[in-house]
N, C-alpha and C positions, 0 to 999 in steps of 0.2 A: 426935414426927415428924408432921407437917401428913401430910391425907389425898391422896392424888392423882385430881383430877377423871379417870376413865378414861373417859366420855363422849366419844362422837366428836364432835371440834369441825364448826362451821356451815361447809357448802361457800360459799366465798367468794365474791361473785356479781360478774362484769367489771364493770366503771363504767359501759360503754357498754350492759348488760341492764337495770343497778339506773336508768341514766337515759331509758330506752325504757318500761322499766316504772311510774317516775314521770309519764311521759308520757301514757302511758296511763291512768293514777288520775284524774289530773288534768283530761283530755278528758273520760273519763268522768262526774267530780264535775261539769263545766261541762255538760255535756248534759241530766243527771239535774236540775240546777236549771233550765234554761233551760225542762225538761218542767215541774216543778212550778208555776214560776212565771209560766210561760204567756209566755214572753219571747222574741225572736229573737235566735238568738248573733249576729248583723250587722246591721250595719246602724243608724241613728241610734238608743239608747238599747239597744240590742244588749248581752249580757250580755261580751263581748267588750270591747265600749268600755267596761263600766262599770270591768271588769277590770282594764282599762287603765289607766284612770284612779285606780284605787287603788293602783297601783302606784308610780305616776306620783306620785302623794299622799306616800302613805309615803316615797320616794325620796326628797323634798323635805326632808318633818318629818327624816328621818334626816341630812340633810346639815346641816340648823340645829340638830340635838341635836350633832353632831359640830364645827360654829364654833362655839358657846355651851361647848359643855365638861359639859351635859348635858340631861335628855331633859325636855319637855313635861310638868309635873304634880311634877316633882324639884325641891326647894327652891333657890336657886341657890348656886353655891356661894360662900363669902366671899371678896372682895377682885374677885369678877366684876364689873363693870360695867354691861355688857348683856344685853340680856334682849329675849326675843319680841315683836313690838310688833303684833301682827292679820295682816293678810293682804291681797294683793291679786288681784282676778279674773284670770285668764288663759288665753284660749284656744289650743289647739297644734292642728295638725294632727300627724297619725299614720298610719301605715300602715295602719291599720281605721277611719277617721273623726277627727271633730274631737271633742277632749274638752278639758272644763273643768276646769279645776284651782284651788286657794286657793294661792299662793305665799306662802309665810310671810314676815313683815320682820322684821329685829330694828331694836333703839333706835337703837343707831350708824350703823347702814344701811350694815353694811359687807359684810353676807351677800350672795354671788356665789355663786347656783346654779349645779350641772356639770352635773346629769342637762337641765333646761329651761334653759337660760343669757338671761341678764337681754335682753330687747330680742326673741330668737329668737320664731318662732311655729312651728317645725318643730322635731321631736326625731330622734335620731339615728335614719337609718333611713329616713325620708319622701324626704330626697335622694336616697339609694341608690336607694328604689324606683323615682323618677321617671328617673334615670338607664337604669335596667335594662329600662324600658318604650322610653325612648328608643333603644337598644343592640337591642334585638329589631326595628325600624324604624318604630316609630308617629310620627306626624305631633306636633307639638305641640296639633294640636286633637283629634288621639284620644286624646293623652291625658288631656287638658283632661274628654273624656266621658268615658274609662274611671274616672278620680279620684269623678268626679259619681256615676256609678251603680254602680257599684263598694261606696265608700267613703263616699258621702254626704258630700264634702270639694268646696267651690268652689274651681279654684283657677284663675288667670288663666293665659294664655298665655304672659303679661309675665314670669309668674314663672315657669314651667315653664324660658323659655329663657334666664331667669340661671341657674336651675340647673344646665341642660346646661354651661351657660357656665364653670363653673368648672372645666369639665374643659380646657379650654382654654390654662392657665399648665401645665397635667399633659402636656398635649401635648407642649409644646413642651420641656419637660424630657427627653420620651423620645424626643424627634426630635433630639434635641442630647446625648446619654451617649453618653457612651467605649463603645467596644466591644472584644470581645477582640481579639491580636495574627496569629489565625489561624484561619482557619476551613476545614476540611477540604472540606463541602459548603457550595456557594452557590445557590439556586435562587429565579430569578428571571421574573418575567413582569407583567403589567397587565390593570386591569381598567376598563371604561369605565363613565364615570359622567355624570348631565348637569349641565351647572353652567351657571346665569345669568350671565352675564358682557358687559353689552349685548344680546343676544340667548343664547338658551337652546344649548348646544352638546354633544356626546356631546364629555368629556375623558379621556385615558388616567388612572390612577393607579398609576405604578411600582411594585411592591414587591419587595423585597428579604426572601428567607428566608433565614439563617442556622444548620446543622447544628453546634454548638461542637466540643470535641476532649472533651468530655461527653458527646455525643451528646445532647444538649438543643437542640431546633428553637426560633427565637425571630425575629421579624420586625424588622431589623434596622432596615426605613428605609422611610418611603412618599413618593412627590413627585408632585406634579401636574403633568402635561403642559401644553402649548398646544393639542396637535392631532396626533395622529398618534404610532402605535407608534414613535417614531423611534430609529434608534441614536447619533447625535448627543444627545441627552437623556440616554439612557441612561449619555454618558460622564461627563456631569456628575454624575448618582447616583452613580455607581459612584467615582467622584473624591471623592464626601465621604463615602462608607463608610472609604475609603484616609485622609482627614484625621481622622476619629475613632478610627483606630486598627488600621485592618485591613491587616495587611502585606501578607498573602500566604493567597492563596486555591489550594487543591490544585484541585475541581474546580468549576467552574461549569455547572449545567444550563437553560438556556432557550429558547426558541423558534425556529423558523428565520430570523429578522430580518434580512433584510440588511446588514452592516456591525457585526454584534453582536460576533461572535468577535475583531473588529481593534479594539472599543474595551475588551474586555474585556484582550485582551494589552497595550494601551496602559497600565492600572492595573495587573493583573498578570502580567507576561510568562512567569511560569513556568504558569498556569492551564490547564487543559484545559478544552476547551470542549464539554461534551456537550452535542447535541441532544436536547429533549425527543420523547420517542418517542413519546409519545400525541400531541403535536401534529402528527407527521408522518402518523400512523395517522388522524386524522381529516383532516387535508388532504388524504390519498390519496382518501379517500372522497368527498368532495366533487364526485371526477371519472367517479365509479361508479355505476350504475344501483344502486338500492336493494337488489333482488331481489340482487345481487349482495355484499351487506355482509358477508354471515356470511360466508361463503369465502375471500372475498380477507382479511378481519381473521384468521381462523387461516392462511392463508401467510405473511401477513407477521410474524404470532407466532412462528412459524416461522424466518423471518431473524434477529426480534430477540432469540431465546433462545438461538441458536447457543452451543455450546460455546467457537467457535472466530471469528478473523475469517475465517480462510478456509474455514468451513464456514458462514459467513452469508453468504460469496459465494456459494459454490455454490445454497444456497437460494433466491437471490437469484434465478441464473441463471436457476432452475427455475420462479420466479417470473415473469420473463421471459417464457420462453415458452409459460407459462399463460396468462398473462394482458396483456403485451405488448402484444399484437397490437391488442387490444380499446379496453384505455384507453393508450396510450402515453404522457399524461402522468402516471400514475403511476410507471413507470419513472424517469422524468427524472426524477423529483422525489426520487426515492432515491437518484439516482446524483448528482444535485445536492447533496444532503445528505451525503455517502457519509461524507467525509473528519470529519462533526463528530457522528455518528450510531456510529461504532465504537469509541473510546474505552472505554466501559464494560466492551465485550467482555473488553478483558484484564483485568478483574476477577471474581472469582468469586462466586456469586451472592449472599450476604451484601449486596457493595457496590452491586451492579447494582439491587437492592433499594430503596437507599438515591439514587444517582444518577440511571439511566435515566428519569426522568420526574417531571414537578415536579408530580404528582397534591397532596402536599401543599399546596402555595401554591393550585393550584386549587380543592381543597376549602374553603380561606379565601376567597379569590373567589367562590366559590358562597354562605357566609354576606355577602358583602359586599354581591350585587345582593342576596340576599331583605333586606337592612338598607335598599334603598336603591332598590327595587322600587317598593314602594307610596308613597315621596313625591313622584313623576312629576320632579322635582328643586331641586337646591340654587341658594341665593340666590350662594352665592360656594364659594371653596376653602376656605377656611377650616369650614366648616359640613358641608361633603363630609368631612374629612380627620376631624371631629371625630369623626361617626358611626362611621368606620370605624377609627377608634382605640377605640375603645368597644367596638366588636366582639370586637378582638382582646384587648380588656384583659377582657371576660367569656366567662370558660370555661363551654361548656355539659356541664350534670350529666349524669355517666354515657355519655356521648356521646366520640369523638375527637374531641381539639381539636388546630388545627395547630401549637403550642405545648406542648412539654411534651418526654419522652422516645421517643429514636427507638430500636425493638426491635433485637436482638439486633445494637446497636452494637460492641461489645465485638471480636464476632469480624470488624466491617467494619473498625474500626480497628486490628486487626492487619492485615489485609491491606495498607489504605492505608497505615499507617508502613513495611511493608517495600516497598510501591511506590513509597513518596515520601521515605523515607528521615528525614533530621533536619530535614526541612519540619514534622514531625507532632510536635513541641515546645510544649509551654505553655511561653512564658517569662513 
């Protein structure tokens, strides 16, 4: 009988320690040489680039051991044909500088490198980068410098904006997909942008947020204006959401626009139309001595958190004759809105959570001026739409992004199926 090892076996170590701790050996090993050998890890000849480069190296020789059918210094084998034939010079740009490489040829010259591909001078990754500098809102001539002093990489202007530019056939892909046949939350509003167009002009930019029956938030649709929040415009958005696929929408949330709630039952008539309650809580303001902001914003928190609609009147009332007196168009302005401002109320707070205020889409619009801030503005629509597609298509780390999961959906879409009945079907 074999002996039994009774040793306690090795605790197993996550993949994601054994590869943080590789990480660290590795940083380590490249500091401790970078000390000895008196070298900078950046920058032109940078221990970094050389790194690179050797990688870069090797990748190449491994892909010609792999066409050939074996390795550099291995006899060939019989009945091969081809064989290694020298090398040619070629420089890449990289996300750490520009490095040189020896591209190996063989006889037949029929070796097509993947890792550097034949003609490229950028390797996977250099695009991204420049993409993601562009998406954060840099000029094409910031980043034209950030590459130079950065990276120690020339790179032209010319080329920065074919790069952008290929996001451009991506666009239009995602402004033209199907979408699903129902979406429980709609929430919509715009953000102005300046566009050259003859002369330099502030233009709205529609967008459209979508809450699925996932509870997955996704920006459904963005269009350029001529001029003006208009609800006319707005019919035509909302008309090619309804051609890509969208039947029927439970609730829509947006701004107090005039003529918004008759083009939205135009597309979908069974829709509820709630007003955004921050935007009526900041247009109240508007008519309010400063000194005044805190008070009147906890009364009217007060109306909009009501249990009840008839206990958001009565708050209301008491609002009223608080405050009334002082500003009387914030009154009107409430009772102006009354009818498209209460809806949420007969939801329980889960949903009200989710509906009363399109803070989401806003928070995208907040990323969209800082993207669109510092270029004072765009040549055309096209170049506006591109940026801000960029934005949305890169999620920031560790951060909320207005794309992703919406919290504790679960228990809003009970509520909404039993308000809305067999509207709240995926089919």
């Amino acid at each position: 009988m074999s002996e039994v090892d009774s040793s306690e076996p090795e605790p197993l170590v996550p993949l994601a320690s054994a590869a943080d701790g590789l990480d660290v050996k590795i940083a380590a090993e490249l500091l401790e040489r970078a000390r000895t050998e008196g070298v900078s890890l950046v920058g032109r000849g940078g221990l970094l680039q050389q790194v690179t480069r050797a990688v870069l190296q090797a990748a190449l020789e491994a892909e010609m051991a792999d066409h050939l059918g074996y390795d550099r210094g291995e006899t060939r084998p019989a009945g091969t044909a081809n064989e290694r034939n020298g090398s040619s010079g070629k420089t890449v740009r990289t996300e750490i500088g520009e490095v040189q490489l020896a591209v190996p040829r063989d006889r037949a010259g029929t070796f097509m490198p993947q890792i550097v591909p034949k003609h490229a001078r950028r390797v996977d990754g250099f695009d991204e980068a420049i993409i993601s500098l562009y998406a954060k809102g840099l000029t094409t001539g910031e980043i034209q410098a950030h590459l130079a002093e950065i990276y120690d990489v020339d790179v032209s202007r010319e080329l920065i904006s074919k790069v952008t530019d290929k996001v451009n056939d991506e666009l239009e892909m995602w402004r033209a997909r199907p979408l699903d046949r129902v979406y429980p939350v709609l929430l919509i509003d715009a953000v102005h942008v300046k566009i050259r167009d003859g002369q330099v002009a502030n233009r709205p930019v529609y967008v459209a947020l979508g809450v699925n029956l996932a509870g997955e938030r996704d920006v459904l649709g963005m269009w350029v204006g001529t001029g003006g929040e208009g609800a006319k415009h707005w019919m035509a958005c909302l008309s090619e959401l309804r051609n890509r696929g969208v039947a029927d929408v439970c609730i829509v949330a947006c701004d107090g626009l005039k003529g918004l709630p008759e083009s939205v039952a135009e597309i979908w008539p069974l829709a509820t139309v709630q007003l955004c309650v921050v935007h009526l809580v900041r247009a109240s303001l508007r008519y309010a001595s400063k000194a005044h902001w805190g008070p009147i914003t906890k009364a009217l928190r007060e109306v909009y958190t009501a249990p009840t609609i008839a206990a958001a009147e009565q708050r209301f009332a008491d609002f009223d004759t608080d405050w009334g007196g002082r500003y009387p168009v914030i009154t009107k302005l409430w009772r102006d809105a009354w009818e498209q401002f209460t809806p949420f109320l007969a939801f329980p707070p889960e949903v009200r959570r989710v509906v009363y205020t399109t803070n989401a889409i806003e928070s995208l619009n907040a990323r969209f001026r800082q993207a669109t801030r510092r270029r004072g503005h765009f040549p055309n629509e096209q170049a506006a739409l591109k940026v801000l597609y960029l934005v949305i298509r890169t999620p920031r780390t560790n951060r909320a992004n207005v794309t992703g999961k919406t919290g504790g959906w679960k228990a809003a879409l009970n509520s909404l199926a039993l308000y809305y009945g067999d509207r709240i079907i995926e089919n």
